[in-house]
GUPAMI-395453 format. One record per atom (N, C-alpha, C): residue number from 1; chain; atom name; x, y, z. Coordinates in Angstrom, 1 decimal. Atoms other than C-alpha are relative to their C-alpha. Layout:
{k NUM	c A	a CA	x X	y Y	z Z};
...
// end
This chain:
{k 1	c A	a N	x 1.2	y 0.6	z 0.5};
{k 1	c A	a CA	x -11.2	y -21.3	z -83.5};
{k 1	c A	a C	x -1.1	y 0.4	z 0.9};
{k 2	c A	a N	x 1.3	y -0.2	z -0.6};
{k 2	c A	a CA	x -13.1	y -20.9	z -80.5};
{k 2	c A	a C	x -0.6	y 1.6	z 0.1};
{k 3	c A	a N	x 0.4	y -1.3	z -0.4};
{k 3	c A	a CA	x -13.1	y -17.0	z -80.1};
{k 3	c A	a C	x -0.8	y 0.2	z -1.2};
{k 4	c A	a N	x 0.1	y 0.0	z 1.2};
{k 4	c A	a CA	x -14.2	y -16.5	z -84.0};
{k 4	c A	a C	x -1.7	y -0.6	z 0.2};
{k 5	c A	a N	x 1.4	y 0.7	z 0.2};
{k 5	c A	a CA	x -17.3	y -19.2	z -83.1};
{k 5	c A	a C	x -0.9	y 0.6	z 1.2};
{k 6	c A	a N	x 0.7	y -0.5	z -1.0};
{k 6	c A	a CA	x -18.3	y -17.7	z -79.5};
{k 6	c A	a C	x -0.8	y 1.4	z -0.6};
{k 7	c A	a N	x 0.8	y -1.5	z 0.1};
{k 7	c A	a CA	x -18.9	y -14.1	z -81.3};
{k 7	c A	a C	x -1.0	y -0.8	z -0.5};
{k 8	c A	a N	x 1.3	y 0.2	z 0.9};
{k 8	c A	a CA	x -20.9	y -16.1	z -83.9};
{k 8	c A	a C	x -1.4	y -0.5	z 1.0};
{k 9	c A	a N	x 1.0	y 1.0	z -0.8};
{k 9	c A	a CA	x -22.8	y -18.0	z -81.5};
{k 9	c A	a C	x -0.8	y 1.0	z 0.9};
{k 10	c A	a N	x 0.5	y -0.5	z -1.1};
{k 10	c A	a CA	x -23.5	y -15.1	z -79.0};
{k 10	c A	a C	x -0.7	y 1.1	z -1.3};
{k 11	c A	a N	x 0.5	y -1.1	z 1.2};
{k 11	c A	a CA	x -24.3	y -12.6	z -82.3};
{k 11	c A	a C	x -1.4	y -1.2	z -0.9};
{k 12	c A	a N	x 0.7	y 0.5	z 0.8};
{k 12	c A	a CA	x -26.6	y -15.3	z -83.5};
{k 12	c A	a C	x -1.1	y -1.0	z 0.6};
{k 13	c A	a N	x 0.9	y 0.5	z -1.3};
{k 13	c A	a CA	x -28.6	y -16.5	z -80.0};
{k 13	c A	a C	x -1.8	y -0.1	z -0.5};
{k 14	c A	a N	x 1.2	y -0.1	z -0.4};
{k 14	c A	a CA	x -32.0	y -17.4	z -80.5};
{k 14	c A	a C	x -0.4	y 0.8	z 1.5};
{k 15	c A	a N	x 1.0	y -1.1	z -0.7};
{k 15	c A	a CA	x -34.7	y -15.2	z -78.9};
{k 15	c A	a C	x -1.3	y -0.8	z 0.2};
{k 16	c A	a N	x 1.2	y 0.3	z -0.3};
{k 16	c A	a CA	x -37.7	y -16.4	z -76.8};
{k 16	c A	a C	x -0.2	y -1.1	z -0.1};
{k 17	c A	a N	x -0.2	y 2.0	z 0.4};
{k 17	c A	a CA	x -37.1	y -20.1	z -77.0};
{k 17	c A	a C	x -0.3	y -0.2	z 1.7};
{k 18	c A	a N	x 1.0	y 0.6	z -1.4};
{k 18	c A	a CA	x -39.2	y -22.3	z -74.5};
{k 18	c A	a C	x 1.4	y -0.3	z 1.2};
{k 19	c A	a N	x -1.1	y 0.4	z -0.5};
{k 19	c A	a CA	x -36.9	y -23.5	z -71.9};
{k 19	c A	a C	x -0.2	y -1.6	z 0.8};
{k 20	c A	a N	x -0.2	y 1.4	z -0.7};
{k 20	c A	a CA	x -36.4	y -27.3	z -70.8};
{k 20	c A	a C	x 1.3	y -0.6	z 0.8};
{k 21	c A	a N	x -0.9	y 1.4	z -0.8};
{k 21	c A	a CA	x -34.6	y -30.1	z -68.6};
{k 21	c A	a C	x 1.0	y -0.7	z -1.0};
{k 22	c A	a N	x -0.7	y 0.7	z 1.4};
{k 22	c A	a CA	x -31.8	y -30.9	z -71.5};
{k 22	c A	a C	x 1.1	y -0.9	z 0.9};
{k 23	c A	a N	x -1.2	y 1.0	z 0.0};
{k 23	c A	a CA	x -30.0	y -33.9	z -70.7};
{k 23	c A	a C	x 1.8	y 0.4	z -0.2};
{k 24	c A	a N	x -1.3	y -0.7	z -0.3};
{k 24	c A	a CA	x -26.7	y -32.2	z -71.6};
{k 24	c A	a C	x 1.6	y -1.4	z -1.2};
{k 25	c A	a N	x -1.2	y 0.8	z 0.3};
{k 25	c A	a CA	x -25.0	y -35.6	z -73.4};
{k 25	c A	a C	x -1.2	y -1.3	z -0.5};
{k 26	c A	a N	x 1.2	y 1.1	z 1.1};
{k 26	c A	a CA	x -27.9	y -37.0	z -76.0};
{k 26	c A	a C	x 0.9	y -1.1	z -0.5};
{k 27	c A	a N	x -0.2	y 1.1	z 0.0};
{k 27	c A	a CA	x -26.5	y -40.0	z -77.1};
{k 27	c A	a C	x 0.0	y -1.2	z 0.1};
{k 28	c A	a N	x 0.4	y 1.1	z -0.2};
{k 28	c A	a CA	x -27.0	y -43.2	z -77.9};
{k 28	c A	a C	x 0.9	y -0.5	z 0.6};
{k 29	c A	a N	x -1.2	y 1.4	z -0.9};
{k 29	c A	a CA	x -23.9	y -45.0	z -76.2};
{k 29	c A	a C	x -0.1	y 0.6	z 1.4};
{k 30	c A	a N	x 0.6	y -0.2	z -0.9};
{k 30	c A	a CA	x -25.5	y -43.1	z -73.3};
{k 30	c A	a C	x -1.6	y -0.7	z 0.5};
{k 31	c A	a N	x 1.2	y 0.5	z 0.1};
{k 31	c A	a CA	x -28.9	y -45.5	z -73.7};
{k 31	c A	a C	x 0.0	y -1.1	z 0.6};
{k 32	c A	a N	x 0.1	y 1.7	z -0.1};
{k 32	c A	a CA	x -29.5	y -48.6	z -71.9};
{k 32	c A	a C	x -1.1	y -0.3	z -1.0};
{k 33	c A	a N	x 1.3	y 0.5	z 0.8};
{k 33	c A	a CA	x -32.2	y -50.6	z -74.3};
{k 33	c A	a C	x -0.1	y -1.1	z 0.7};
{k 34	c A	a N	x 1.0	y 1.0	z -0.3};
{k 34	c A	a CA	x -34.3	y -53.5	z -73.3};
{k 34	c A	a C	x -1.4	y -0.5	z -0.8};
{k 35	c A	a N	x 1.0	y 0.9	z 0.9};
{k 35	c A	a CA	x -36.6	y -55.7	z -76.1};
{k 35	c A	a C	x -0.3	y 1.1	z -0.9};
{k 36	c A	a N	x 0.1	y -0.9	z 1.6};
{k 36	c A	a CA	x -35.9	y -52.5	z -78.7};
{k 36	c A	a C	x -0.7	y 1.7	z 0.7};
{k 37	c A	a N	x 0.5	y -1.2	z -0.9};
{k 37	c A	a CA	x -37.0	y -49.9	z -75.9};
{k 37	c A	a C	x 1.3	y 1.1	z 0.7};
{k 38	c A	a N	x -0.5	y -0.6	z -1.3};
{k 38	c A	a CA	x -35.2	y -47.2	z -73.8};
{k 38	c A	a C	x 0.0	y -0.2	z 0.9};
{k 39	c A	a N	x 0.5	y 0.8	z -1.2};
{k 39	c A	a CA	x -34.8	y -48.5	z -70.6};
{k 39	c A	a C	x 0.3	y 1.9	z 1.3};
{k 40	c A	a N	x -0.6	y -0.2	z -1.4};
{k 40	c A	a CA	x -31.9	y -46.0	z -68.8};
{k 40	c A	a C	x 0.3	y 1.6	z -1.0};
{k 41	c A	a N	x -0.5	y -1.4	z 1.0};
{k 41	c A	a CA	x -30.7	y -42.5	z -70.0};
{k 41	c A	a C	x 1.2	y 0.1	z 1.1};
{k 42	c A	a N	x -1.0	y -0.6	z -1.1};
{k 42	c A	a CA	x -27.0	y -41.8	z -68.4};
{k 42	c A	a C	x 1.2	y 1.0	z -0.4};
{k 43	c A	a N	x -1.3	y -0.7	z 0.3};
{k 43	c A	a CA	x -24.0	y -39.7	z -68.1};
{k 43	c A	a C	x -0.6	y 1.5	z 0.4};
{k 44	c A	a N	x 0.7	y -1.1	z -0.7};
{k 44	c A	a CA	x -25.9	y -36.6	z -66.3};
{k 44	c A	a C	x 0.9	y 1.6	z -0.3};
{k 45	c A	a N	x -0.6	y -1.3	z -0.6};
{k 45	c A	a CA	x -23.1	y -34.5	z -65.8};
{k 45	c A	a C	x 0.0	y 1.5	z -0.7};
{k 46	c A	a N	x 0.2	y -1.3	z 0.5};
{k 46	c A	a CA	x -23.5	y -31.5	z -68.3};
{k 46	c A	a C	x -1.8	y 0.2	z -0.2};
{k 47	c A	a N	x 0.8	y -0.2	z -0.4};
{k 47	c A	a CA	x -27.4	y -31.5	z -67.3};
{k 47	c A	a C	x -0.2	y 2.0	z -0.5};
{k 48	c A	a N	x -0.4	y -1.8	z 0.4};
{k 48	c A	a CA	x -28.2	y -27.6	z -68.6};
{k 48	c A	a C	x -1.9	y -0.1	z 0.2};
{k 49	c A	a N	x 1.9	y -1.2	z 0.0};
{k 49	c A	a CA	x -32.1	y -25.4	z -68.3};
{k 49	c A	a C	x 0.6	y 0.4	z -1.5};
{k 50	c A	a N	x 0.6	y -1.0	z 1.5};
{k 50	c A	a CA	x -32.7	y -24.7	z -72.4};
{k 50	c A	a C	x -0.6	y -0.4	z -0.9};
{k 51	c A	a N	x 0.5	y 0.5	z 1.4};
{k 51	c A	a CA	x -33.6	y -25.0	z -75.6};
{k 51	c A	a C	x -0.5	y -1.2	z 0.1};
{k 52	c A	a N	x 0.6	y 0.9	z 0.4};
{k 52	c A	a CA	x -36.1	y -27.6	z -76.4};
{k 52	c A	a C	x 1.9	y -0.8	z -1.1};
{k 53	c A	a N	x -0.6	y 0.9	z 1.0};
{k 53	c A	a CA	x -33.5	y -28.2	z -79.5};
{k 53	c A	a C	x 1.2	y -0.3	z 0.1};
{k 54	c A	a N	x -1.5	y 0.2	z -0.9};
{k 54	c A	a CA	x -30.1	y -28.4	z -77.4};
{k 54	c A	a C	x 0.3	y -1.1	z -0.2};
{k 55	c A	a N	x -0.4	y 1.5	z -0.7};
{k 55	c A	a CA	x -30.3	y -31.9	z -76.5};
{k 55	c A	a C	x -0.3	y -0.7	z -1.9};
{k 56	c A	a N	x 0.5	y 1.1	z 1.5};
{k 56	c A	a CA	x -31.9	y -33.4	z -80.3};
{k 56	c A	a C	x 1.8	y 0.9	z -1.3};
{k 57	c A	a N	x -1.4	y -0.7	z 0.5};
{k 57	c A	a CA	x -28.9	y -31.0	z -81.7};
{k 57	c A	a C	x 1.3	y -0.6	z 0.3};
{k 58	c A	a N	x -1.6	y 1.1	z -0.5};
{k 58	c A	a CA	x -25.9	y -32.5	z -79.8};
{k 58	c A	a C	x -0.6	y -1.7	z -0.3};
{k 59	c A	a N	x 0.3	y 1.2	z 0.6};
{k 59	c A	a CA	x -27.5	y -35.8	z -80.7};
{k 59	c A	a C	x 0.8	y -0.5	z -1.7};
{k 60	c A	a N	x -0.8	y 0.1	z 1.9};
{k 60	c A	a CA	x -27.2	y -35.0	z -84.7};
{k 60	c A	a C	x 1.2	y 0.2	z -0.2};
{k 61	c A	a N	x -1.0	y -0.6	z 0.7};
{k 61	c A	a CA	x -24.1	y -33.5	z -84.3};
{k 61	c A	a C	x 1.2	y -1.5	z 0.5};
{k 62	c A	a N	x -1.1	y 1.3	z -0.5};
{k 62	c A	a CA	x -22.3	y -36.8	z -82.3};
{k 62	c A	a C	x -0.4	y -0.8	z -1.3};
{k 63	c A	a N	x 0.3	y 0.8	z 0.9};
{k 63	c A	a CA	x -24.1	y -38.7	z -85.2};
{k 63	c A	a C	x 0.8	y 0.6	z -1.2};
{k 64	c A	a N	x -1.1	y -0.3	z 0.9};
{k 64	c A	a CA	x -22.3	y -36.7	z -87.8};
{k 64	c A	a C	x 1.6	y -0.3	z 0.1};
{k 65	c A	a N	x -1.7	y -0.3	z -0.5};
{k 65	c A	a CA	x -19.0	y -36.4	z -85.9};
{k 65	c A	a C	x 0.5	y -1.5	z -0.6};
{k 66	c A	a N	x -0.2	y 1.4	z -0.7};
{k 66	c A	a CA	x -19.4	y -40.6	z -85.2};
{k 66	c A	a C	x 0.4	y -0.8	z -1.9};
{k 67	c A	a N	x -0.1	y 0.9	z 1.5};
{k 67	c A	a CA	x -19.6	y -41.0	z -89.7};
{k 67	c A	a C	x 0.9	y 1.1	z -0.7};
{k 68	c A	a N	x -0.6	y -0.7	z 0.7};
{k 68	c A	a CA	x -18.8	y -38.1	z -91.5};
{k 68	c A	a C	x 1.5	y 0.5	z 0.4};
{k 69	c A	a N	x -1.4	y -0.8	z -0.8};
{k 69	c A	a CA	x -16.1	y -36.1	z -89.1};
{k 69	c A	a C	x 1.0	y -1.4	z 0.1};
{k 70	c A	a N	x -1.3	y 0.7	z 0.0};
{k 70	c A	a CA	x -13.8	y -39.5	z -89.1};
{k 70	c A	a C	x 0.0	y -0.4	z -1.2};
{k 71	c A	a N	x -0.2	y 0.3	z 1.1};
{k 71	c A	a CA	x -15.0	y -40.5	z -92.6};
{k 71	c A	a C	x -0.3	y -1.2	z -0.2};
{k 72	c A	a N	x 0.3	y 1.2	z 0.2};
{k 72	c A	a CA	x -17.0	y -43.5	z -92.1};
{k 72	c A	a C	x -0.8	y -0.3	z -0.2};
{k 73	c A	a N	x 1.7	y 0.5	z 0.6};
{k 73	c A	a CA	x -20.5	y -44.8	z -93.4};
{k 73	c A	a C	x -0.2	y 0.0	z 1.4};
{k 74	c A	a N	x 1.2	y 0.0	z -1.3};
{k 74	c A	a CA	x -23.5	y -44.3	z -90.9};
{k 74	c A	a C	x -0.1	y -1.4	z -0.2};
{k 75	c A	a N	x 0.4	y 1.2	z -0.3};
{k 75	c A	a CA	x -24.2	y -47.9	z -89.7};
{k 75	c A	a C	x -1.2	y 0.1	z -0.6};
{k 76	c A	a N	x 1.6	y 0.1	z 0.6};
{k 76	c A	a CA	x -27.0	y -49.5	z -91.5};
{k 76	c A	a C	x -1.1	y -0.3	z 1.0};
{k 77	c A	a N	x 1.1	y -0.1	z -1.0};
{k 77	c A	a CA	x -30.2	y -49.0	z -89.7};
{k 77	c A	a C	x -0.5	y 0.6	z 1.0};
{k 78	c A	a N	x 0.6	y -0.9	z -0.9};
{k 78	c A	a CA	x -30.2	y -46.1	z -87.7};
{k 78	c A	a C	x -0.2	y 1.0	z -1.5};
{k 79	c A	a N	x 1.1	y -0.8	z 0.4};
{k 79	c A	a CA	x -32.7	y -43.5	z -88.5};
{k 79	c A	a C	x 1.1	y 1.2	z -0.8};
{k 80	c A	a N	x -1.0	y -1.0	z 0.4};
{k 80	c A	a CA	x -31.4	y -40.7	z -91.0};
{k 80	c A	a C	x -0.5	y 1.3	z 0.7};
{k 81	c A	a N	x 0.4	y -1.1	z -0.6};
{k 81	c A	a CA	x -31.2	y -37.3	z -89.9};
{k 81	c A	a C	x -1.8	y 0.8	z -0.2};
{k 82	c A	a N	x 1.6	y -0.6	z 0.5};
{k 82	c A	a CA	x -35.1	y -36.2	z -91.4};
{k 82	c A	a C	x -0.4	y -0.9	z 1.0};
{k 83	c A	a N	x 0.3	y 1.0	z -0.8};
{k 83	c A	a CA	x -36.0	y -39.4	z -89.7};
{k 83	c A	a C	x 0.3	y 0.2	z 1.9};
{k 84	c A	a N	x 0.1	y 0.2	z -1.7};
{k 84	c A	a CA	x -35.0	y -38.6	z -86.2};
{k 84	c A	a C	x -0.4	y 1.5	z 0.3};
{k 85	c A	a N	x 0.8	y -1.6	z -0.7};
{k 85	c A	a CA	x -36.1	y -34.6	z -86.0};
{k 85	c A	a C	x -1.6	y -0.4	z 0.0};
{k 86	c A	a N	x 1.9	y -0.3	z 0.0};
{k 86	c A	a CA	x -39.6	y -35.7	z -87.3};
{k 86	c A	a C	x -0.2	y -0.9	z 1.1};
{k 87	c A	a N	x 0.1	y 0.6	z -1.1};
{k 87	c A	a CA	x -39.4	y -38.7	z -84.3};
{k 87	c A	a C	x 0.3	y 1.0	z 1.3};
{k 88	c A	a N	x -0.3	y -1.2	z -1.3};
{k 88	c A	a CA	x -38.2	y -36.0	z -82.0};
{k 88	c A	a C	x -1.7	y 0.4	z 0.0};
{k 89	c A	a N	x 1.2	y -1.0	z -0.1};
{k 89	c A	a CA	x -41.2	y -33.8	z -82.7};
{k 89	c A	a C	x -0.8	y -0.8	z -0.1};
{k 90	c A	a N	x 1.7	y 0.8	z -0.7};
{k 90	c A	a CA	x -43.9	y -36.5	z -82.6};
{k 90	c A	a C	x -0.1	y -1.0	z 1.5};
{k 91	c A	a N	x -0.3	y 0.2	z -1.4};
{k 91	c A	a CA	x -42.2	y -37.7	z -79.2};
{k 91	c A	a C	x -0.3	y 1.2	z 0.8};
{k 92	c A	a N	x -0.3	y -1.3	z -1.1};
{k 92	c A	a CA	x -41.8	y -34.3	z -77.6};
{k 92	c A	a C	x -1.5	y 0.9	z -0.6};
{k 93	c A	a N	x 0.5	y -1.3	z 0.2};
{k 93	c A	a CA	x -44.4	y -32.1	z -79.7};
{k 93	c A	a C	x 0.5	y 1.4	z -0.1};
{k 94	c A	a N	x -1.3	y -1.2	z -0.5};
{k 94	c A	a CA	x -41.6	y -29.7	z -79.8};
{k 94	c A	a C	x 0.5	y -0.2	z -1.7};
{k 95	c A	a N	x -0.6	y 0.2	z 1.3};
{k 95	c A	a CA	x -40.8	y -28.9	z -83.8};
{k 95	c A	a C	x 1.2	y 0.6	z 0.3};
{k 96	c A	a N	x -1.5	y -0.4	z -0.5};
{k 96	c A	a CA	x -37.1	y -28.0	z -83.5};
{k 96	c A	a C	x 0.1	y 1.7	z -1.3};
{k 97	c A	a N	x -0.1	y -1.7	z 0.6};
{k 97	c A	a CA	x -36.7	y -24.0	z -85.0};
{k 97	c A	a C	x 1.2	y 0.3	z -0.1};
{k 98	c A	a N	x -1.4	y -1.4	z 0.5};
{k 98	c A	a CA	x -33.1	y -23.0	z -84.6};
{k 98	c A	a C	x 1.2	y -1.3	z 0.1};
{k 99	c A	a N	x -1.0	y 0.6	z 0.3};
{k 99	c A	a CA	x -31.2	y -26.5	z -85.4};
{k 99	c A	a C	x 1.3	y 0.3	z -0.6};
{k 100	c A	a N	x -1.3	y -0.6	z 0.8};
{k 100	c A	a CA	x -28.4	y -25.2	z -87.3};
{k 100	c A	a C	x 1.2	y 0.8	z 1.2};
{k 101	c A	a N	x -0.3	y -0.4	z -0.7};
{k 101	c A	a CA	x -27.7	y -23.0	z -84.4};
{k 101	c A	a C	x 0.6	y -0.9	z 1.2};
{k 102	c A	a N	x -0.1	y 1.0	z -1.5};
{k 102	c A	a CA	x -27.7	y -25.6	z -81.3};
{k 102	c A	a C	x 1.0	y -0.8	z -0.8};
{k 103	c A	a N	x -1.3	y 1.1	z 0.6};
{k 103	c A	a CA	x -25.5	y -28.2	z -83.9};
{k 103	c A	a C	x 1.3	y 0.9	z 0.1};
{k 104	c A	a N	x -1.0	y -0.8	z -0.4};
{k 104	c A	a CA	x -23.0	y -25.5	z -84.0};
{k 104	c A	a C	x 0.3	y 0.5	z 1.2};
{k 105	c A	a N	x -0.5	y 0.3	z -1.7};
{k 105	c A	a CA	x -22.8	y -25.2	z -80.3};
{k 105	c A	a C	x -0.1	y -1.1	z 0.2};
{k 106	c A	a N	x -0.3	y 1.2	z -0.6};
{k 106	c A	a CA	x -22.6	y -28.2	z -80.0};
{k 106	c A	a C	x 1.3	y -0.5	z -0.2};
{k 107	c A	a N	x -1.6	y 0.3	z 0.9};
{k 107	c A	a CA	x -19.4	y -28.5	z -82.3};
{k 107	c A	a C	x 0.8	y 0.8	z 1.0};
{k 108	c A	a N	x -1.3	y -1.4	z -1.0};
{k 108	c A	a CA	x -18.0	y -25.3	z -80.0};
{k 108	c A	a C	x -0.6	y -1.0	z 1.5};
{k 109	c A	a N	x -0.2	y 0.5	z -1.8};
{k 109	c A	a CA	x -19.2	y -27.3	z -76.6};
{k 109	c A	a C	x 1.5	y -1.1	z -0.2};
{k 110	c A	a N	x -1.2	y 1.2	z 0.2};
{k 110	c A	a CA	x -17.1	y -30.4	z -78.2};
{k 110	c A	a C	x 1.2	y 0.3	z -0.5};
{k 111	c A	a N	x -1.6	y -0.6	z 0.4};
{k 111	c A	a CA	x -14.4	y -28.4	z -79.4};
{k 111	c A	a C	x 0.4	y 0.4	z 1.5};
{k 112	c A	a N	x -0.9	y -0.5	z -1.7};
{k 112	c A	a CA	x -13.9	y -26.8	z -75.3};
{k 112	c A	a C	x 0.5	y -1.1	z -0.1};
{k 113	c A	a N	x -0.4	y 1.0	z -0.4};
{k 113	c A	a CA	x -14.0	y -30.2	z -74.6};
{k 113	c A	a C	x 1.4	y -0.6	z -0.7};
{k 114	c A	a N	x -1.5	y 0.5	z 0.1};
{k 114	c A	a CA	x -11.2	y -31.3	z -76.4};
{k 114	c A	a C	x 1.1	y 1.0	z 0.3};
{k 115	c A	a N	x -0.5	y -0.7	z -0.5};
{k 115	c A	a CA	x -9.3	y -28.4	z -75.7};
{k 115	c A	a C	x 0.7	y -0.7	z 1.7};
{k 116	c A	a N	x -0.3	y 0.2	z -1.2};
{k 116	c A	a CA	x -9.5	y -29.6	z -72.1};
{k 116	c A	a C	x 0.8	y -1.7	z 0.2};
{k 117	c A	a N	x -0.5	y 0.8	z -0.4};
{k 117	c A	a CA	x -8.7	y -32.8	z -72.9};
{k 117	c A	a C	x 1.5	y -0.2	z -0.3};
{k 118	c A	a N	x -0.9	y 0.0	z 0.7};
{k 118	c A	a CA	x -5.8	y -32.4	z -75.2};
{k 118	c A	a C	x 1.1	y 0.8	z 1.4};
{k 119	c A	a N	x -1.2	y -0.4	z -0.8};
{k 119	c A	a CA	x -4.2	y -30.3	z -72.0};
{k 119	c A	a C	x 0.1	y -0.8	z 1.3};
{k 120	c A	a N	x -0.2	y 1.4	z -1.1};
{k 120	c A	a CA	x -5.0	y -33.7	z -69.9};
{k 120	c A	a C	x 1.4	y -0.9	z -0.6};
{k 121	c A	a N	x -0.9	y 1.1	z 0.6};
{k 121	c A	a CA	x -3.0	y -35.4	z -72.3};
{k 121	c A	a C	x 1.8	y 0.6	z -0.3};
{k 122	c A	a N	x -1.3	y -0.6	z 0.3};
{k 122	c A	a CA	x -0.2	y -33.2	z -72.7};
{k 122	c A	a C	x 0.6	y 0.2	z 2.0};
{k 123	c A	a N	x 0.0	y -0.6	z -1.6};
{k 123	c A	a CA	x 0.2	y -32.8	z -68.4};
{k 123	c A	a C	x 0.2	y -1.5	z 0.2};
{k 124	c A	a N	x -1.0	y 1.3	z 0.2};
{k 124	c A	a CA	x 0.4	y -36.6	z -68.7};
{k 124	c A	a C	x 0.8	y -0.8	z -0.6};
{k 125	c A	a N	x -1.2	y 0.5	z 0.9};
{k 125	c A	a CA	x 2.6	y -36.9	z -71.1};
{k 125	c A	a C	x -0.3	y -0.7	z -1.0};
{k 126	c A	a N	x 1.1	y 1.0	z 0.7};
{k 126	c A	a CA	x 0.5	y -39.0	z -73.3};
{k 126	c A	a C	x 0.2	y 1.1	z -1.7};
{k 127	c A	a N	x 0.1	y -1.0	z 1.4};
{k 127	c A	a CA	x 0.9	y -36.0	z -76.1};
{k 127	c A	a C	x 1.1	y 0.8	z 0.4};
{k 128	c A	a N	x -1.0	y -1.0	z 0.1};
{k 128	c A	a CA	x 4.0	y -33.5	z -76.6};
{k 128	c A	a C	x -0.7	y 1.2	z -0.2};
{k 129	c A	a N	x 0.5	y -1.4	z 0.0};
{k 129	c A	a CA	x 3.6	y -30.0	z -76.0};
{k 129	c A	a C	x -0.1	y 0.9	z -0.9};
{k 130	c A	a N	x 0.0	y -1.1	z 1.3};
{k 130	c A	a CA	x 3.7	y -28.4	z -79.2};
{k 130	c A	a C	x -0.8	y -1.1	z -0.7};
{k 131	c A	a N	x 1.6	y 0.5	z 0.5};
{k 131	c A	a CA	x 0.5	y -30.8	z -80.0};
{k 131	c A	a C	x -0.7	y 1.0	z -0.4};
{k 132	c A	a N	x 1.1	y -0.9	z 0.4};
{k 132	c A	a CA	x -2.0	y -29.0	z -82.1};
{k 132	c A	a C	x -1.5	y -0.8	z 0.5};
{k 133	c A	a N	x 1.1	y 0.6	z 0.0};
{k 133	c A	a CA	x -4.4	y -31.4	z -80.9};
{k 133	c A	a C	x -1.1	y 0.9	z 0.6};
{k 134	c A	a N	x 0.7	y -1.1	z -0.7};
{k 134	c A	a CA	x -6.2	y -28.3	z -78.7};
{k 134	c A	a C	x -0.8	y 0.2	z -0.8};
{k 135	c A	a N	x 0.8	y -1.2	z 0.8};
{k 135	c A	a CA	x -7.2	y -26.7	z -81.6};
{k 135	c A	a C	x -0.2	y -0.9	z -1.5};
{k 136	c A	a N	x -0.2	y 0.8	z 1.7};
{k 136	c A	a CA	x -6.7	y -29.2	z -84.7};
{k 136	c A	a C	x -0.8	y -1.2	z 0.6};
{k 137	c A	a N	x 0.7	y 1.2	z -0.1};
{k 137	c A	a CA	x -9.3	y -32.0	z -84.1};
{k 137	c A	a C	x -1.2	y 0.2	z -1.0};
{k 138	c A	a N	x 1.3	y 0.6	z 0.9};
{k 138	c A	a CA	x -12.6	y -33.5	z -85.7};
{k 138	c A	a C	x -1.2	y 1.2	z 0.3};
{k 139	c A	a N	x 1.1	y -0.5	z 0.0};
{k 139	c A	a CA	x -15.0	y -31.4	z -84.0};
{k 139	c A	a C	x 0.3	y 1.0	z -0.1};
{k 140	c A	a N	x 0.4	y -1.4	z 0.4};
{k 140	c A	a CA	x -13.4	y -28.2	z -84.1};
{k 140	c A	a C	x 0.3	y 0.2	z -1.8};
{k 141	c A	a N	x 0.1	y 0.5	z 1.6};
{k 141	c A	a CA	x -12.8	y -29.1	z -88.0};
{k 141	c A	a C	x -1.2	y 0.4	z -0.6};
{k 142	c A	a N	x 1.7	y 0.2	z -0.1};
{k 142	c A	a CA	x -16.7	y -29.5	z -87.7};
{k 142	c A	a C	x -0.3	y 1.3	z -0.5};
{k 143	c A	a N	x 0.4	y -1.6	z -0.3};
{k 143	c A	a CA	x -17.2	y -26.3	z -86.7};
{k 143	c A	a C	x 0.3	y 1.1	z -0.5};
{k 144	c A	a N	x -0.7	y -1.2	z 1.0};
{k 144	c A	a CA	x -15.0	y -23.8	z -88.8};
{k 144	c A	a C	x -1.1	y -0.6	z -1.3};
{k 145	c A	a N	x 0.3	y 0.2	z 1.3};
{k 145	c A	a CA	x -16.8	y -25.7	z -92.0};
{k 145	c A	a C	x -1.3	y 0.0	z 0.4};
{k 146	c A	a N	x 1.3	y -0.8	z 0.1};
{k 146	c A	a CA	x -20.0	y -25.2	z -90.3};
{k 146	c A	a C	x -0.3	y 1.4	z 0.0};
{k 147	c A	a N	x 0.3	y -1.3	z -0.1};
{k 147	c A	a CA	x -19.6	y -21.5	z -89.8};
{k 147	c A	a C	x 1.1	y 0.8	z -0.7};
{k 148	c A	a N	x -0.3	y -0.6	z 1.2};
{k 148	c A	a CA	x -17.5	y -20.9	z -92.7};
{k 148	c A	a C	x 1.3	y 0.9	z 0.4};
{k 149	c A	a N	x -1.3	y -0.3	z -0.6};
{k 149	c A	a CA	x -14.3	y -20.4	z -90.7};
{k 149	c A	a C	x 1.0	y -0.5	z -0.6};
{k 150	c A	a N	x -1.2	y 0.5	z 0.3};
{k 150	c A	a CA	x -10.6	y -21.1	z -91.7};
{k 150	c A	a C	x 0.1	y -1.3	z 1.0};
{k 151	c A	a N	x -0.4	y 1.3	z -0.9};
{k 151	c A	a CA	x -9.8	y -24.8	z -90.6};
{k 151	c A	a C	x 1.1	y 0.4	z 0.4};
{k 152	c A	a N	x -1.6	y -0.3	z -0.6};
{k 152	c A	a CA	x -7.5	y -25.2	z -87.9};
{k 152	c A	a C	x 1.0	y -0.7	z -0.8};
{k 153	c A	a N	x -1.4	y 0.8	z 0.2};
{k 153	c A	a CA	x -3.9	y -26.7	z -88.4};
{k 153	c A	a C	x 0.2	y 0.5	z -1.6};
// end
């Protein structure tokens, strides 16, 4: 699944895109709030230099993963997806241009990531070794039916 999405992804790179400070792990259960505000932003560790639309991209795509990818209604009252690009771009002044692109790396960053974790889980025994979990999960699921790949498993 992942070799299949890297060609796509490196054969289909935006060109001449601004470059920013992307947080790296958009997220609201990354948020402290305070009286309906942002207070704290955390979880630093994949911090990355790019795309303006990197960070608003792994956002929509946890927001998908969090309803659709397990099969559960979006909580009532958060913003729908039109609703948080056009708040992006009147926060940042940054219209987002190659969304489609950055949501699908974002599905291939969270697809490594299970990868890595699925061989945590198998090393502590927690999962059997002829687990497809590597390759057979939610987000790389995501990802084949966004770029029109055979699903795993």
């Amino acid at each position: 699944m992942c070799e299949p999405a890297l060609e796509w992804l490196e054969k289909n790179a935006p060109t001449g895109e601004p470059t920013v400070l992307n947080w790296g792990d958009a997220r609201i259960g990354n948020m402290i709030f305070e009286g309906g505000r942002c207070r704290a932003v955390l979880d630093w560790e994949m911090v990355t230099i790019g795309s303006p639309d990197a960070d608003l991209a792994w956002f929509l795509f946890l927001d998908r993963h969090h309803s659709e990818g397990i099969g559960a209604p979006r909580l009532a009252g958060f913003p729908s997806r039109e609703d948080t690009i056009a708040r992006y771009a009147e926060q940042t002044g940054h219209t987002p241009r190659h969304l489609p692109y950055y949501e699908a790396f974002a599905a291939f960053r969270f697809s490594v990531i299970m990868i890595r974790l699925a061989d945590q889980f198998v090393a502590l025994g927690l999962m059997p070794e002829t687990s497809d979990f590597a390759v057979n999960n939610i987000p790389s699921r995501m990802l084949a039916k966004m770029l029109d790949l055979p699903a795993p498993g």
